[in-house]
LORO-588529 format. One record per residue (C-alpha): x negated, y, z; residue in three letters. Coordinates in steps of 0.001 Angstrom, whole numbers, padded with zeros to 6 digits, always signed. Layout:
XYZALA/...
//
This chain:
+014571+014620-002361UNK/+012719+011751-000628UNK/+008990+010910-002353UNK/+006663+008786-001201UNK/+003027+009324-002266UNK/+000670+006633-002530UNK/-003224+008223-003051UNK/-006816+006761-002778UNK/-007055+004267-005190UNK/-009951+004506-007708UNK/-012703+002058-009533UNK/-014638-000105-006632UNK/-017088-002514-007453UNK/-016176-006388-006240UNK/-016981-006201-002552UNK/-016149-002394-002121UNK/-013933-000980-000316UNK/-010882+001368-000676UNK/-008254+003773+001744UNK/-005106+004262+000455UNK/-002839+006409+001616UNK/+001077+007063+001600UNK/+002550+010219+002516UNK/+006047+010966+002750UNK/+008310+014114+002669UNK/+011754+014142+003636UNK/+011648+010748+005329UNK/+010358+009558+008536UNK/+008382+006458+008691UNK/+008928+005870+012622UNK/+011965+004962+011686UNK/+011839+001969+008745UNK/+009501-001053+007510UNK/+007133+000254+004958UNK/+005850-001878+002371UNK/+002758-001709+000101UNK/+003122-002881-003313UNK/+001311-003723-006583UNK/+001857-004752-009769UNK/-001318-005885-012039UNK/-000506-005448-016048UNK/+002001-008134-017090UNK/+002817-009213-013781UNK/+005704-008301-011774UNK/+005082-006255-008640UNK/+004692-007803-005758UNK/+004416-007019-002030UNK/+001335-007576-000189UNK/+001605-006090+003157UNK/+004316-003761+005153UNK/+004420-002240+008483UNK/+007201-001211+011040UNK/+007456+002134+012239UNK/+009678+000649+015086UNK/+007044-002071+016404UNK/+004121-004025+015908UNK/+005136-006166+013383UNK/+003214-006273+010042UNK/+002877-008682+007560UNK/+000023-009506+005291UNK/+000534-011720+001678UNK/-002120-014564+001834UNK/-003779-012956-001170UNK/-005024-010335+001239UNK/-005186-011380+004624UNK/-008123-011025+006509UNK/-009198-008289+003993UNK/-006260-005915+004102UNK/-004852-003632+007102UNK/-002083-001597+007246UNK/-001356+000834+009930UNK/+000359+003954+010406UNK/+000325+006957+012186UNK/+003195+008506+012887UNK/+002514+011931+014150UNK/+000984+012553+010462UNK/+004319+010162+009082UNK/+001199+008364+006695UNK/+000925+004966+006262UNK/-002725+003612+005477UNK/-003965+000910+003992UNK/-007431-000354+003832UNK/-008722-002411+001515UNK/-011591-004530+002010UNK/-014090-007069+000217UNK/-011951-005981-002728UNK/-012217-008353-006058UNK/-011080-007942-009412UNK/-007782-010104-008779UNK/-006614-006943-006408UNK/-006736-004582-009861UNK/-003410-002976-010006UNK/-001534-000067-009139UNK/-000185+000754-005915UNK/+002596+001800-004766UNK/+004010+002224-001306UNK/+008133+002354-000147UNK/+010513+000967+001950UNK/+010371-002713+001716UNK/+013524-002984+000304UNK/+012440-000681-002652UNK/+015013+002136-001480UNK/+012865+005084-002705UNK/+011516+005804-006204UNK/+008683+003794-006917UNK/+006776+006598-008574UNK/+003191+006376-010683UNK/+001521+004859-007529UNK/-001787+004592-007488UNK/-004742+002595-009606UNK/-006979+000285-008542UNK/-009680-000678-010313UNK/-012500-003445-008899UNK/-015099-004573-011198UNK/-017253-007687-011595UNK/
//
């Protein structure tokens, strides 16, 4: 069974920063478009930044840009993301999957940035 495993999230304060991580077993990431998700409480999830495991191409929602990287490294089939200058808008969980949602979505991961 495929299950992708989001870690690293935790409570920042605003300006902190945070590394999240998402581990896979029984899938390759080389292969597909990863996407990093979140959903804040009563708010739909959305997706804020993916990467290809093909090429270069990654793609950042304007909420996070210039704050947020993604990257990947394939030899350890992890997908990173790091989080920085983090304010209390980004609180939410996070969750990480293909992004096309093919995978369970899972508990993800909580992020929590204070004032």
């Amino acid at each position: 069974e495929v299950q992708l495993q989001a870690s690293g999230g935790g409570l920042v304060q605003a300006g902190g920063s945070l590394r999240l991580s998402c581990a896979a077993s029984g899938f390759t990431f080389g292969h597909s478009a990863i996407g990093w998700f979140r959903q804040a409480p009563g708010k739909e999830r959305e997706r804020i930044s993916c990467i290809s495991g093909v090429d270069a191409y990654t793609y950042y929602a304007d909420s996070v840009k210039g704050r947020f990287t993604v990257s990947n490294d394939n030899a350890k089939n992890t997908v990173y993301l790091q989080m920085n200058n983090l304010k209390p808008e980004d609180t939410a969980v996070y969750y990480c999957n293909t992004v096309n949602g093919r995978f369970s979505w899972g508990q993800g991961t909580q992020v929590t940035v204070s004032s």
